[in-house]
LOLUMFI-946147 format. One line per 2 residues: number of its first residue (from 1); for each residue z, y, x of C-alpha. Coordinates in steps of 0.5 Angstrom, whole numbers, plus 500, padded with zeros to 3 digits. Example, Ala and Ser with C-alpha at 12.3 -4.5 7.8 and 13.67 -1.06 7.14 Angstrom:
! residues 2
1	516,491,525  514,498,527
END
This chain:
! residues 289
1	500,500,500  498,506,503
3	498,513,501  495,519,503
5	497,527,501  495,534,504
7	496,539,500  490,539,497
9	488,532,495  491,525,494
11	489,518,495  492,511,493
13	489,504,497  482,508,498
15	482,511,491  481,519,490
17	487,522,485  484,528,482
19	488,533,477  489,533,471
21	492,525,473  489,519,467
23	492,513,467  485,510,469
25	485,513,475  493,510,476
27	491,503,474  486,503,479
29	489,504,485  496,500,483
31	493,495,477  497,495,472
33	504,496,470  508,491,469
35	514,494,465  512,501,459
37	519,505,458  518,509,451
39	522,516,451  526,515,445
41	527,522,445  521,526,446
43	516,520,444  511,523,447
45	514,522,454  513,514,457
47	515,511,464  509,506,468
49	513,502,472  510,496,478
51	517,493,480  513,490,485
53	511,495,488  517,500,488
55	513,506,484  514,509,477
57	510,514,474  512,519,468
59	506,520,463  507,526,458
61	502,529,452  497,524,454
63	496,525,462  501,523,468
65	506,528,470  508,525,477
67	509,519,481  515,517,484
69	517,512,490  523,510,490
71	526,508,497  533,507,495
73	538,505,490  540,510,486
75	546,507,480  545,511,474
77	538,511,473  535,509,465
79	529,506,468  528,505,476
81	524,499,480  527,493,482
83	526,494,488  524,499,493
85	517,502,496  515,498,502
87	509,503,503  507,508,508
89	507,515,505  502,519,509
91	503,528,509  499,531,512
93	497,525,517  504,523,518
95	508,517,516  514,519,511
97	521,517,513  526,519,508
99	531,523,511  538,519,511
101	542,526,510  542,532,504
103	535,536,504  533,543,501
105	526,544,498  519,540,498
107	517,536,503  509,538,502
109	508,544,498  502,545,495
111	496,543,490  500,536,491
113	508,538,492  510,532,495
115	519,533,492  525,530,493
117	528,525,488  536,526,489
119	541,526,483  548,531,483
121	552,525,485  548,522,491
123	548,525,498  541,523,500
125	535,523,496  533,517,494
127	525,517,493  519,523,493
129	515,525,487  509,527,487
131	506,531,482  501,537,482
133	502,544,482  496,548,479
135	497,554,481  498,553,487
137	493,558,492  490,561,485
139	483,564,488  483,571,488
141	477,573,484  478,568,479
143	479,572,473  475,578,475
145	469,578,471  463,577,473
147	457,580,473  450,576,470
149	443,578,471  440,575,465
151	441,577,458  448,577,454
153	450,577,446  452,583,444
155	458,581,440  459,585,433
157	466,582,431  471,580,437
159	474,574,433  467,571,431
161	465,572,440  473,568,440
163	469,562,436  463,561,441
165	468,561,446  472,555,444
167	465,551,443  462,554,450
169	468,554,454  473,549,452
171	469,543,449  462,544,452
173	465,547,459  459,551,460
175	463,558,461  466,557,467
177	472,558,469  476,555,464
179	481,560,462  489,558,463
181	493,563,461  499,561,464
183	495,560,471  492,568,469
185	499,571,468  501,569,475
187	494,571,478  494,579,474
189	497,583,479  497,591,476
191	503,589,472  509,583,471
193	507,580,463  514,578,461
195	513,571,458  519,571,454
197	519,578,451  511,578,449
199	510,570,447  509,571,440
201	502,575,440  497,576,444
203	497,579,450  492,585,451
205	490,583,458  488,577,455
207	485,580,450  481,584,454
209	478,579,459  475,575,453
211	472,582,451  469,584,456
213	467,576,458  459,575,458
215	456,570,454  449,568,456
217	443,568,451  441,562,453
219	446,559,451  445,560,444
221	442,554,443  448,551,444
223	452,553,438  451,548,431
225	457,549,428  464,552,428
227	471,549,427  476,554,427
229	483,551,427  491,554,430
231	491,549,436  484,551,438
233	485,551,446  482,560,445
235	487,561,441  493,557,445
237	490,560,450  491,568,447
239	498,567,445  504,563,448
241	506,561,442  504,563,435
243	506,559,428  498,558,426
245	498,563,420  497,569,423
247	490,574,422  490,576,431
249	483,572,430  480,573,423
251	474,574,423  471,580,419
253	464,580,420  459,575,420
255	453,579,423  454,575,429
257	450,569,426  443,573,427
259	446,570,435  445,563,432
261	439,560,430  442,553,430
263	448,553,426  449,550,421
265	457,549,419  463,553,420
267	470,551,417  475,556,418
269	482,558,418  482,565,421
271	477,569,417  477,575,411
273	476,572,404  469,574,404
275	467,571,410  466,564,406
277	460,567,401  457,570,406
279	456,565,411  454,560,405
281	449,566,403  446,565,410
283	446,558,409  451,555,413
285	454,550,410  462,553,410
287	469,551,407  476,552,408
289	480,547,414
END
């Protein structure tokens, strides 16, 4: 068992680890568990574990949060391997030797953080977790918006321009990059967003990016219906926390379409009332979500 890990790429017995981690990339470089351990608290959250291999990985909504080696016995644990890792961990080039005495801080800090698993009560860590950190060396230009040299849609109604963002952005990836927003608020410098006190609407610097970003024309072809719902990841990604009844998003005009010659259907929750007729009037078949 071999694994190797720099700050920006991860390796397991030969086989590449990329972010964001899937459980298929885990099974083909360990094989499969042996035992599943179901959070009774939050079901959402489960444990992977090779007891042969002294490894456990954490899965949460869906993706792999970390990977842990165990290196010692730990009592108190609710779920840990039956025996210990007999593998070479690899950071940076060098063979890992967990320490035999207290330690402070990560032992590689990077895209890939590479982390102590110590208890309270022990007097040494016991294990190393290692889990991906994506805002690690956020690229300074990243959200700067860009300047194209082609034809761009003139949008009439920003929340109609939120729609095709969804679709161009999130599902069909052709918008690049695709925006985080928490990763956006650790790159915006000319002010210190509070994430506490401005979580419950749209944050305006946010709103602004996705005003001035520029949508091609050529990717018009590209939109044959809309599905507006309150866990899209455009609206997920405008506000922190939002209850999915507000009208942040709701569309008010419908003169957008005219952009759109291949759409076909819409169903929607964030638009004024008429805004159902008059797509149906332009033969966009529409309904409520």
């Amino acid at each position: 068992m071999n694994i190797y890990c720099t700050k920006h790429e991860l390796q397991i017995n030969n086989t590449p680890i990329h972010f964001p981690i899937q459980f298929e990339q885990i099974i083909a470089a360990l094989g499969e568990p042996n035992r599943v351990v179901n959070n009774e608290k939050y079901t959402f959250e489960k444990t992977y574990v090779w007891d042969a291999l002294g490894i456990k990985v954490m899965e949460s909504v869906g993706a792999i949060s970390n990977i842990m080696l165990h290196y010692r016995h730990s009592d108190g644990l609710k779920v840990a391997p039956t025996q210990l890792f007999d593998g070479v961990l690899h950071l940076d080039g060098n063979a890992f030797v967990l320490p035999n005495h207290p330690v402070e801080g990560a032992f590689l800090k990077g895209f890939w953080t590479v982390s102590r698993l110590q208890r309270p009560e022990d007097k040494q860590p016991f294990g190393v977790s290692i889990w991906h950190n994506k805002f690690f060396e956020i690229p300074a230009d990243k959200y700067n918006i860009p300047k194209l040299n082609e034809e761009i849609i003139e949008f009439t109604d920003f929340n109609f321009k939120l729609c095709i963002i969804q679709i161009l952005m999130y599902e069909k990836e052709l918008l690049q990059p695709k925006f985080d927003i928490y990763e956006f608020i650790k790159w915006y410098k000319q002010r210190t967003i509070d994430t506490e006190e401005e979580r419950f609407e749209p944050i305006p610097e946010v709103m602004q990016y996705f005003k001035q970003l520029p949508i091609p024309k050529r990717f018009a072809k590209e939109i044959t219906e809309i599905y507006q719902d309150g866990g899209n990841e455009i609206y997920l990604n405008t506000c922190l926390e939002c209850e999915g009844y507000e009208d942040y998003w709701d569309i008010e005009s419908t003169e957008d379409t005219k952009h759109f010659p291949h759409l076909k259907s819409a169903v929607l929750c964030y638009a004024k009332p008429h805004i159902l007729d008059e797509l149906k009037a332009k033969g966009i078949e529409s309904r409520w979500i």
